[in-house]
C-alpha positions in Angstrom: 68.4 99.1 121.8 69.4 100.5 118.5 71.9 98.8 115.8 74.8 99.7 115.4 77.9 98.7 113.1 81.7 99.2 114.2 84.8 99.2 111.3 88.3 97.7 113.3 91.2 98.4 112.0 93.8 96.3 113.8 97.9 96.8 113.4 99.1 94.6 111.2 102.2 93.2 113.1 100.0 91.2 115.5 99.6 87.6 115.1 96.2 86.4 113.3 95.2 84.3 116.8 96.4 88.1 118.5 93.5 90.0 116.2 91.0 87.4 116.8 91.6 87.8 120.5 91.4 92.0 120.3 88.0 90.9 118.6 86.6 88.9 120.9 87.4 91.7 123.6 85.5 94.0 122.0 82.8 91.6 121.7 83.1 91.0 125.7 83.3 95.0 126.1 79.6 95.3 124.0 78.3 92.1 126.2 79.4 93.7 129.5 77.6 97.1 128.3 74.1 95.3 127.9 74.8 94.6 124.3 74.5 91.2 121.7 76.7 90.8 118.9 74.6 90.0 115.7 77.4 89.5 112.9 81.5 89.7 112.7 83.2 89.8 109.5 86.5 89.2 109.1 87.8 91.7 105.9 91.3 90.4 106.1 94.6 92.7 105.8 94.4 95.7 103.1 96.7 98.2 102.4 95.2 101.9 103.6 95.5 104.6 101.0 97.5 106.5 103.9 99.3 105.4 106.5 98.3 105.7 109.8 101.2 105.1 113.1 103.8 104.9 110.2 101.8 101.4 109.1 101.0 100.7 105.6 98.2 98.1 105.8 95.6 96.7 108.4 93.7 94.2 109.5 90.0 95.1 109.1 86.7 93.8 111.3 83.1 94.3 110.6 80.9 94.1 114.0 76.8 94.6 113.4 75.9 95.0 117.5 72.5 95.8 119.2 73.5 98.6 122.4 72.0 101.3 124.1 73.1 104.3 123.0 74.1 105.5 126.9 76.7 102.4 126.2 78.7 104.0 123.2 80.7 106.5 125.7 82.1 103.7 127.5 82.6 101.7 124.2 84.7 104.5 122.4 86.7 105.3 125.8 87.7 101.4 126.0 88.5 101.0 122.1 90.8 104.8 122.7 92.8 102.2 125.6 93.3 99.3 122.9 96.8 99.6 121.6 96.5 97.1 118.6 93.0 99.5 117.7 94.5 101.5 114.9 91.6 102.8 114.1 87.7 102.6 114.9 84.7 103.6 113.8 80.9 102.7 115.1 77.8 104.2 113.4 74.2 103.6 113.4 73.5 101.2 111.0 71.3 102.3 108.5 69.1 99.3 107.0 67.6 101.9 103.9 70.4 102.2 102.1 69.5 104.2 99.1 70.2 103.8 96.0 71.0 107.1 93.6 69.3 107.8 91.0 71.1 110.3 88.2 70.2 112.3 85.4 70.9 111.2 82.4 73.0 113.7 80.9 75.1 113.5 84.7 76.0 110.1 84.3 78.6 110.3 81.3 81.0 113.2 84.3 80.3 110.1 86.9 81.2 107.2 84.3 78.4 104.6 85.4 76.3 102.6 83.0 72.5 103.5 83.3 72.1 100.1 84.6 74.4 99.9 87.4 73.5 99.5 91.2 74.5 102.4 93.0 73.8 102.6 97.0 75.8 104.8 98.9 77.3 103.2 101.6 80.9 103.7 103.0 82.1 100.5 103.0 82.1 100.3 98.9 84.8 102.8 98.0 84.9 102.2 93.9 81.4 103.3 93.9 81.5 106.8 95.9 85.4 107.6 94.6 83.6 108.1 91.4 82.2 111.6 93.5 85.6 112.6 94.0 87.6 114.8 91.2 91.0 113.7 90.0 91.8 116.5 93.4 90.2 114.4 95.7 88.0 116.7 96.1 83.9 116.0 96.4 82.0 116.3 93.0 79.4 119.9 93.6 75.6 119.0 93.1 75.3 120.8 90.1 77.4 118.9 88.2 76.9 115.1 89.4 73.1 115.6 89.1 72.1 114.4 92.7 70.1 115.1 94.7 70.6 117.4 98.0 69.4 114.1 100.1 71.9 111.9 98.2 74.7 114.8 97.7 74.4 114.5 102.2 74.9 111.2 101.9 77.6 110.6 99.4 79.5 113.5 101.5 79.3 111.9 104.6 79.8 108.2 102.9 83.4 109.9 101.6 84.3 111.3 104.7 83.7 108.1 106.9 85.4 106.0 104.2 88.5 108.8 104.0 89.0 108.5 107.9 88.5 104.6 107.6 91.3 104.9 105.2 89.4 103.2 102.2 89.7 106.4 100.2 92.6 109.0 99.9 92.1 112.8 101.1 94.4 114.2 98.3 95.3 112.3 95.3 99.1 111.0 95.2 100.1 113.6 92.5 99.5 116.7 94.9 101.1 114.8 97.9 
């Protein structure tokens, strides 16, 4: 069994008893497929950068689950089903989450202070929107001073965080 972690984004125009129920079916749907539920967190209603089915804001759910990964087929067909699922997303969760390390002379184009924690991970968009440019494009290598390991994983940390609507794809000027 490995561990996984899922990001719900419920519509807003359900009732709060109405999300908790879609929750607690897709915590039935990962116990019927040989799963267990290790932790739900409930990340309350935030406005998306974009909207998504003409809705402004969300309800958002952190699920950290134990499946097989023959399971996750079935999982993502079901969630596709769910109406009140705006939006999903499951990943592996990875328990290494590293932390950057810059060049000195990078960080001033970055605007960190040298002794600021930095992990990349997804679900902190202040920290990887400072890879984007004032575009919304993702800051080269050569210029933020990463890493190609890192520069992998701040891309792909951006573009789960731009499809979980956390982070814009185009800034509002060229809109």
């Amino acid at each position: 069994m490995r561990l996984y972690e899922g990001i719900f984004i419920i519509n807003p125009e359900c009732q709060e008893e109405e999300a908790d129920a879609q929750i607690e079916k897709i915590k039935e749907v990962i116990i019927a497929n040989k799963g267990e539920v290790e932790d739900v967190e409930k990340w309350g209603k935030r406005q998306l950068t974009y909207s998504i089915q003409k809705k402004s804001d969300g309800i958002y759910y952190y699920i950290l689950f134990k499946s097989d990964p023959s399971a996750m087929k079935e999982l993502g067909r079901r969630y596709k089903l769910n109406e009140l699922l705006m939006r999903f997303l499951i990943v592996l969760h990875d328990p290494k989450v590293r932390k950057i390390s810059l060049k000195r002379r990078k960080r001033d184009y970055i605007k960190i202070s040298p002794n600021m924690d930095m992990y990349i991970d997804y679900k902190r968009p202040d920290i990887i929107g400072r890879f984007l440019t004032d575009r919304g494009k993702i800051v080269p290598r050569r210029i933020n001073g990463l890493s190609s390991k890192d520069q992998r994983k701040i891309t792909t940390a951006i573009k789960r965080a731009r499809f979980l609507a956390m982070l814009p794809y185009v800034d509002e000027v060229y809109r």
